[in-house]
C-alpha positions in Angstrom: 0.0 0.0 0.0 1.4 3.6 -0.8 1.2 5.7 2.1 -0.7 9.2 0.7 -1.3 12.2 2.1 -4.1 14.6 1.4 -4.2 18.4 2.5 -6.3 21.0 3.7 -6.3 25.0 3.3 -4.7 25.2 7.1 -2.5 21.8 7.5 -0.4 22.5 10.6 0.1 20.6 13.6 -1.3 17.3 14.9 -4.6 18.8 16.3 -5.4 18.8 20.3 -9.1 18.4 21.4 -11.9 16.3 22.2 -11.6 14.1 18.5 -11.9 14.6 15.0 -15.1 16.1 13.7 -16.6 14.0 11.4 -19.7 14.0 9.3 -20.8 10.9 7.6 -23.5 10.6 4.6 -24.0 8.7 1.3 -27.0 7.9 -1.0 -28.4 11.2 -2.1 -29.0 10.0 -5.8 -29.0 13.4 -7.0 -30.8 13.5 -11.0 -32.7 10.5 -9.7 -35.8 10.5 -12.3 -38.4 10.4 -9.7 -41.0 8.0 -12.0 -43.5 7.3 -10.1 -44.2 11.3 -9.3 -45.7 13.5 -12.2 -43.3 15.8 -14.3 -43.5 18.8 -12.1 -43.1 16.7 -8.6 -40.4 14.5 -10.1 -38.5 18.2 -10.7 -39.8 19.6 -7.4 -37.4 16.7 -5.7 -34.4 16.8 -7.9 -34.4 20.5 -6.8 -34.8 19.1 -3.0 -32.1 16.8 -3.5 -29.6 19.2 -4.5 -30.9 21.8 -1.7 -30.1 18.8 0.8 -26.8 17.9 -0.1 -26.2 21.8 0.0 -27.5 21.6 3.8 -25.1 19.1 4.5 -22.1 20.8 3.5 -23.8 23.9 5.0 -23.6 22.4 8.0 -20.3 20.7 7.5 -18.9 24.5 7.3 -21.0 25.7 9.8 -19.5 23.3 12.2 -15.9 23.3 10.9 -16.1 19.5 9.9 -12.7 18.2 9.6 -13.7 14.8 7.5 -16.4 14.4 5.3 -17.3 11.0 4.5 -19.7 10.5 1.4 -20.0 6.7 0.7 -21.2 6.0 -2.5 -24.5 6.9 -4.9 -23.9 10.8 -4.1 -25.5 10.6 -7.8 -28.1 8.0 -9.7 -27.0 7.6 -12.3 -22.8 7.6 -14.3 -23.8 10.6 -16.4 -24.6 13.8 -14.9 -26.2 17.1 -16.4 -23.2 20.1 -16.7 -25.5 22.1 -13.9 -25.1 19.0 -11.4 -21.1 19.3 -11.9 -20.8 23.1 -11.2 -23.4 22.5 -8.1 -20.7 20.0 -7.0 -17.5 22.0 -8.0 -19.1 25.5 -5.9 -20.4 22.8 -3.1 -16.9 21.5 -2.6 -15.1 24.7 -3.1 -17.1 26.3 -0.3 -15.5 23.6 2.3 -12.2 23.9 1.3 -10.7 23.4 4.9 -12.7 20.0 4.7 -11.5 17.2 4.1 -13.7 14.9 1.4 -13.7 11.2 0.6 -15.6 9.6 -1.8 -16.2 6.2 -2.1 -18.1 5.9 -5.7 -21.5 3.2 -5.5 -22.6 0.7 -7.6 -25.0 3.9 -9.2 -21.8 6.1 -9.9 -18.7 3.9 -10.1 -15.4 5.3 -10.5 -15.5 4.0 -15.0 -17.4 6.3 -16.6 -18.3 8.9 -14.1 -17.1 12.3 -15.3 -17.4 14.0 -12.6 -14.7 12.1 -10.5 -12.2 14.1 -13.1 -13.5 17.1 -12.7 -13.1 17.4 -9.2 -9.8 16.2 -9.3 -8.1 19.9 -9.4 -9.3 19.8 -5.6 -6.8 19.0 -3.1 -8.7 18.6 0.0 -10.8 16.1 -2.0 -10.0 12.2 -2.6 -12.1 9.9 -4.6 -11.3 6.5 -4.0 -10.8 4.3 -7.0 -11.0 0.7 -6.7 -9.0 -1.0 -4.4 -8.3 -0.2 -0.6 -5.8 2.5 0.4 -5.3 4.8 3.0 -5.1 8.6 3.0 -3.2 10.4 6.1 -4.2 13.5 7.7 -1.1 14.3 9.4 -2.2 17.6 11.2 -5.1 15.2 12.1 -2.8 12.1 13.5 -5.6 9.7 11.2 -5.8 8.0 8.3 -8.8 7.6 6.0 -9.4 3.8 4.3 -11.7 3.6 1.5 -12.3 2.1 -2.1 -14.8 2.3 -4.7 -17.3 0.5 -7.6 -15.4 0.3 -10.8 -18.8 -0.9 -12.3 -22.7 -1.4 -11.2 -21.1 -4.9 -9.7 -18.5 -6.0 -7.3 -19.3 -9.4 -6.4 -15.6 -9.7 -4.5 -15.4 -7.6 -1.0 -13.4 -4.7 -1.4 -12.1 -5.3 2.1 -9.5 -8.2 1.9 -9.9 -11.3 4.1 -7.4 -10.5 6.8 -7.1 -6.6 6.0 -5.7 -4.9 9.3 -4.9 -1.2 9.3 -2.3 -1.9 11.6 -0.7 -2.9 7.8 -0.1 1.0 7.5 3.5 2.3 9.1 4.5 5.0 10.3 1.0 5.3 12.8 1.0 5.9 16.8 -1.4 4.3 18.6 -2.6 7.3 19.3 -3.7 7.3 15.2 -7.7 7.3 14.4 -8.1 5.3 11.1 -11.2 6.1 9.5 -12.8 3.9 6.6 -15.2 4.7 4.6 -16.9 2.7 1.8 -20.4 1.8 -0.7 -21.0 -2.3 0.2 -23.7 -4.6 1.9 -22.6 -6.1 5.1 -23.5 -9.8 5.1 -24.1 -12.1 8.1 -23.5 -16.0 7.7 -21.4 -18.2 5.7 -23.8 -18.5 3.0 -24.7 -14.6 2.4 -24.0 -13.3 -0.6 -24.3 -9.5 -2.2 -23.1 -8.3 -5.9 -22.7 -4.8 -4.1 -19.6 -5.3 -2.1 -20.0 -8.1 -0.1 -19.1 -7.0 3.7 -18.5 -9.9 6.3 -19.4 -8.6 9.6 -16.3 -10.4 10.6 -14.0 -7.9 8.1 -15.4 -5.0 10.2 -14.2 -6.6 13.0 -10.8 -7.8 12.5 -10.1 -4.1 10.4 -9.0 -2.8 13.1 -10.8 1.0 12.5 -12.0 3.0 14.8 -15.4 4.0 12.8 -16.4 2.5 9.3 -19.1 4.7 7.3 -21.2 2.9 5.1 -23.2 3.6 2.0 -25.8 1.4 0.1 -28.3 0.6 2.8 -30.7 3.3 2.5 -32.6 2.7 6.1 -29.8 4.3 8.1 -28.8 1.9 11.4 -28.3 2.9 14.9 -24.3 2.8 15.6 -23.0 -0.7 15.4 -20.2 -2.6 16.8 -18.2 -5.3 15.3 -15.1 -6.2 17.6 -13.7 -2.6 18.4 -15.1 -1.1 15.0 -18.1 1.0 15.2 -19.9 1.2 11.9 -23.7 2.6 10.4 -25.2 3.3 7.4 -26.2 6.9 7.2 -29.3 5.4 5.0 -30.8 7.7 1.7 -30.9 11.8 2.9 -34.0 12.1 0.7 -36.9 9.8 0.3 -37.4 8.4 -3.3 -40.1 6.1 -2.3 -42.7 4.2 -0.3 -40.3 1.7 0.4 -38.0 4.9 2.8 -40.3 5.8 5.3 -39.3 8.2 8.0 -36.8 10.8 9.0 -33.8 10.9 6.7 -30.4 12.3 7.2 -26.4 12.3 8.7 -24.4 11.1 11.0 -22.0 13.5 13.0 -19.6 13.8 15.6 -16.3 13.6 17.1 -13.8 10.1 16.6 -11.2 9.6 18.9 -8.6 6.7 20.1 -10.8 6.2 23.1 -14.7 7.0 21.5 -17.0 7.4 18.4 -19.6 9.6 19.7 -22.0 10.1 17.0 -25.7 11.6 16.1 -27.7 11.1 13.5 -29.4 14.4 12.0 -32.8 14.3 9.9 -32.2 16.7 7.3 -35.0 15.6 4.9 -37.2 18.2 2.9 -40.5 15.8 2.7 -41.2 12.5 4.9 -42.9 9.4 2.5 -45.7 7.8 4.7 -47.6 4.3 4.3 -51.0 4.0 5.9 -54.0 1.5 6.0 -57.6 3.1 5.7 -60.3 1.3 7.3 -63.7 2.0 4.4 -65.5 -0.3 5.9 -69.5 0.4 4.9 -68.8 2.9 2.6 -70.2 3.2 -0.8 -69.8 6.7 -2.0 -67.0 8.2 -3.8 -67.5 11.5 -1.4 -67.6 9.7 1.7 -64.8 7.6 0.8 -62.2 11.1 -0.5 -63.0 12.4 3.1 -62.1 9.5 4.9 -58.8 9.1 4.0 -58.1 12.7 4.1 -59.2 12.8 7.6 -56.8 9.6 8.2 -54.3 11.9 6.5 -54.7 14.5 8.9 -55.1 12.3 11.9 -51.8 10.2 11.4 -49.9 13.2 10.3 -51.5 16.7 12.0 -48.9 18.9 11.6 -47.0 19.1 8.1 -48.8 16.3 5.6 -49.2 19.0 3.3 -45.6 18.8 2.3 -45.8 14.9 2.6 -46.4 12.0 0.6 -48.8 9.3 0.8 -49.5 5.8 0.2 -53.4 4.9 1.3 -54.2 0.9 1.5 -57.9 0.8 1.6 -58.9 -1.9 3.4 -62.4 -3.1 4.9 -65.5 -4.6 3.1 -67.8 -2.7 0.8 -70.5 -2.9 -0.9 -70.3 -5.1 -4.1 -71.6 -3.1 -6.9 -68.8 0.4 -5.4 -66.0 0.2 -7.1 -63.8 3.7 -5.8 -62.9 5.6 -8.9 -59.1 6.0 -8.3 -57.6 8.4 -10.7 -60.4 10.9 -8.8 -58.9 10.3 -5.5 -55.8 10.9 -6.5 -56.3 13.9 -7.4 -58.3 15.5 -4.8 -56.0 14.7 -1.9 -53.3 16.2 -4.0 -54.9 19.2 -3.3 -53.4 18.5 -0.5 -50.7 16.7 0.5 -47.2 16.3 -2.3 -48.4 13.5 -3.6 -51.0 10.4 -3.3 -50.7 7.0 -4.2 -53.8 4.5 -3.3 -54.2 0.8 -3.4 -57.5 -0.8 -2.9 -57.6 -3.9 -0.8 -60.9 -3.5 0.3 -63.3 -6.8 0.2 -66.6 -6.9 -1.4 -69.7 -7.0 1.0 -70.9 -10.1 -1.1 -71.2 -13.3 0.9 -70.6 -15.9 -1.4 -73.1 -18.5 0.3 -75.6 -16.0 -0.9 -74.5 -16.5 -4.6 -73.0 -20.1 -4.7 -75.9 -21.7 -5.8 -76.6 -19.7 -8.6 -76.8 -21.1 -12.1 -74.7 -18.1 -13.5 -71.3 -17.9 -14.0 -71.3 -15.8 -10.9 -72.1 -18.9 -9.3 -69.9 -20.7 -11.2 -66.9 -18.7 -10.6 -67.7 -18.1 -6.9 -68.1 -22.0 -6.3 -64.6 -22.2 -7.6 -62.9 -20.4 -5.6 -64.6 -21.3 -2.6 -62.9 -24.4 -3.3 -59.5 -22.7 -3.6 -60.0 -21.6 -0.2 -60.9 -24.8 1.6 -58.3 -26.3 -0.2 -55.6 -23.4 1.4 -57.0 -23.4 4.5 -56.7 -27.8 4.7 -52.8 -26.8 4.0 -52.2 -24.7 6.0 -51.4 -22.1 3.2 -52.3 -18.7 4.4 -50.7 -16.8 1.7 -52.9 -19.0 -0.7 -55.6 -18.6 0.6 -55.2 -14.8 1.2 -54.6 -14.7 -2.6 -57.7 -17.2 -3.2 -59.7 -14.6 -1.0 -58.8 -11.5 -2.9 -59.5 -13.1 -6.3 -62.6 -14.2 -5.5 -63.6 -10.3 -4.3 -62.9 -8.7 -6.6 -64.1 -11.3 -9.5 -68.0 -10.7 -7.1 -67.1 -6.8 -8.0 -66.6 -7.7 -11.5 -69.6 -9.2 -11.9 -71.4 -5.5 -10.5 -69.3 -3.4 -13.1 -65.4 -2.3 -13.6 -63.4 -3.0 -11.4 -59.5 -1.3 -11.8 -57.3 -3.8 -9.3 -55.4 -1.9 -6.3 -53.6 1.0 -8.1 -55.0 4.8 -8.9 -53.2 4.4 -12.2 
């Protein structure tokens, strides 16, 4: 390994103080297309994104951040517009007594990304290429361990089997070593991952005093493997229903003898999942109002900014079938945005038709059979599925019938 060093504006002396101020965050995704949203929300968020990742090197200057640790997927995608670059470029110029690692993500590997060159007139910034190396802060007394995605793949851990930083000369023990790095830490013999496979193990015998982690976009609490602390900072901004909650950063100081860290929500709009109890109802105004008032309920005091995803659920009357699209659009009157899935159940009993000599009775004496046959196996899932079909066939037979999605 080649021992490198890696300056800031005001290098001087081996620093004296509580630790090494340190701000950890990955996964922003910036130019993400936002599909799911319309035109105008998907370009609402890109310009959120950006306006985050500004907030956290706002803060990083605030707080005269020594280390800033970006682990991977900073963007979506291996090409990036010319207005993302000189957003970057005046970003990192404005920190310039920070020092920055990258670690580039299976969504913005080192190949191809032509950003990583255009940063590279920075000195206080180091993007991490493929395999591990170390970086030392000598002012600092640490070293900073990274590597990086060469392509959307890296099926081989980028942290050797019996990698120690103790490898590195030249260190006191008084020396914080730092890592930071895109991957999927993996538990068991038999765990695999195409995106940097991490044995808990690895983070173990390393030897660092903190590991910051990218990929993972539900950040963790702090972890501990051996005498390595580790977390994923998780996704800063929500692209989905599938990252619920507050979103943000991790920051704090790094010592020999402590990583005492906090995690900061710094996310512009929260993405919330909620089941709607319609039971009984069969009109399209009755049913608009209560999910609004679930809305407002669940989420009093900012859901305007918010976004929702509204499972209906309950039974209803047989011949109602909700008329999605218009839901959609009236709670987007008000809240961000609206998705809504109907899992409600058709107030039919199907005693009450299985005798007929339709194909209503047909079809329902079918599935009935379905049913029993799940339930004598014990198959829940089967019989949930079994249970659903045979709803909303009994609401097909009363008119359309558009399955689950407002779309």
């Amino acid at each position: 390994m080649i021992n490198k060093s890696l300056k800031s504006a005001d290098e001087g002396e081996p620093m004296k103080g509580t630790g090494i101020r340190v701000v950890h965050a990955a996964d922003f995704h910036l130019g993400a297309p936002f599909t799911s949203l319309s035109h105008e929300a998907a370009s609402i968020r890109r310009a959120e994104q950006e306006q985050t990742f500004l907030n956290v090197i706002s803060f990083c200057e605030t707080e005269s951040t020594d280390v800033l640790l970006l682990a991977g997927d900073i963007f979506d995608a291996i090409r990036i517009s010319p207005a993302t670059e000189r957003l970057i470029r005046a970003a990192f110029s404005r920190i310039s007594n920070t020092r920055i690692f990258i670690s580039p993500g299976n969504h913005d590997p080192y190949a191809g990304t032509a950003l990583y060159d255009a940063i590279s007139d920075f000195s206080h910034v180091r993007v991490f290429e493929d395999a591990i190396q170390p970086y030392c802060l000598n002012d600092l007394d640490c070293v900073v361990w990274g590597a990086g995605f060469r392509s959307a793949r890296q099926s081989k851990s980028l942290i050797p089997e019996g990698f120690n930083v103790s490898s590195l000369s030249g260190c006191s023990a008084d020396t914080v070593h730092l890592m930071v790095m895109h991957g999927e830490v993996i538990r068991g013999s038999d765990a695999k991952s195409q995106y940097n496979p991490i044995p808990e193990s690895r983070l173990a015998e390393c030897g660092a005093n903190y590991v910051a982690l990218g990929h993972v976009h539900d950040a963790t609490p702090l972890q501990r493997a051996g005498n390595t602390f580790w977390a994923y900072a998780g996704c800063p901004e929500p692209r989905g229903f599938d990252e619920l909650g507050p979103r943000g950063f991790y920051h704090g100081t790094i010592n020999q003898d402590s990583t005492d860290l906090t995690y900061r929500a710094i996310n512009r709009r929260t993405y919330h999942r909620l089941d709607v109890d319609v039971s009984g109802i069969g009109i399209q105004d009755d049913l608009k109002h209560r999910l609004m008032d679930t809305i407002k309920r669940e989420c009093p005091e900012k859901y305007a900014d918010d976004a929702f995803r509204l499972t209906m659920i309950g039974r209803i009357p047989g011949d109602f079938s909700p008329e999605m699209t218009t839901l959609k659009r009236y709670l987007e009157k008000y809240v961000f945005a609206a998705k809504i899935l109907d899992d409600t159940i058709a107030d039919i009993h199907p005693d009450d038709v299985a005798g007929e000599t339709s194909l209503r009775g047909a079809f329902t004496r079918h599935m009935k059979k379905r049913i029993v046959d799940a339930e004598l196996a014990d198959d829940d899932a089967q019989m949930s599925v079994a249970e659903r079909a045979l709803s909303l066939g009994l609401k097909a037979f009363e008119g359309e019938v558009r399955y689950r999605e407002d779309s």
